[in-house]
N, C-alpha and C positions, 0 to 999 in steps of 0.2 A: 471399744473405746475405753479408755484408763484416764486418771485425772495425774498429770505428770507435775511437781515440781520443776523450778529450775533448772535442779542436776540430774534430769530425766528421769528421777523416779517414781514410782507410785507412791500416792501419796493416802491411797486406800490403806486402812487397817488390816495385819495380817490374822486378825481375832475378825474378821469380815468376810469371811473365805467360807463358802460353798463345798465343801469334799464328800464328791463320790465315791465312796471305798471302793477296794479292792473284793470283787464277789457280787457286787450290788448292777444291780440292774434297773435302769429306766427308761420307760421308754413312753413317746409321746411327744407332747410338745414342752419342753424343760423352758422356762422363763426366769433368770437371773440377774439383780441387779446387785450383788455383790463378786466380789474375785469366784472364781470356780476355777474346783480342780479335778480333776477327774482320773482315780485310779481303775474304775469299776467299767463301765458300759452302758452309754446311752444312744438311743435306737429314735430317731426322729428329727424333730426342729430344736435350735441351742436359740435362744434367744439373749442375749446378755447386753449388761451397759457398762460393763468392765472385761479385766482379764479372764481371759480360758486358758489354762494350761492344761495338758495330758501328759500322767506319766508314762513309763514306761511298757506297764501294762495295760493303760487305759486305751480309751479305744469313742469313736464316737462315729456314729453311720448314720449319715442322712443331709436333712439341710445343715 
């Protein structure tokens, strides 16, 4: 769920953002109420009340 303006953008702060690096590992039950981005790997349940994005190398396994 994301809070959209208008012109359908997010209207979250990009200084708001959750990143998982690149190398980083989590695993468990992840609960996010800010943007999340995830270049690294998480291993479990994503809980969020915003954006999730995955880059290119990220990766996320589970619920």
């Amino acid at each position: 769920m994301g809070i959209f303006n208008k012109a359908d953008q997010c209207t979250i702060p990009a200084s708001e953002t959750t990143i998982i690096a690149s190398g980083a590992k989590v695993e468990g039950v992840f609960n996010c109420q800010t943007r999340l981005h995830v270049d690294g790997e998480i291993i479990g349940k994503v809980l969020s009340d915003s954006i999730v994005t995955i880059g290119k190398q990220g990766r996320i396994s589970g619920e």
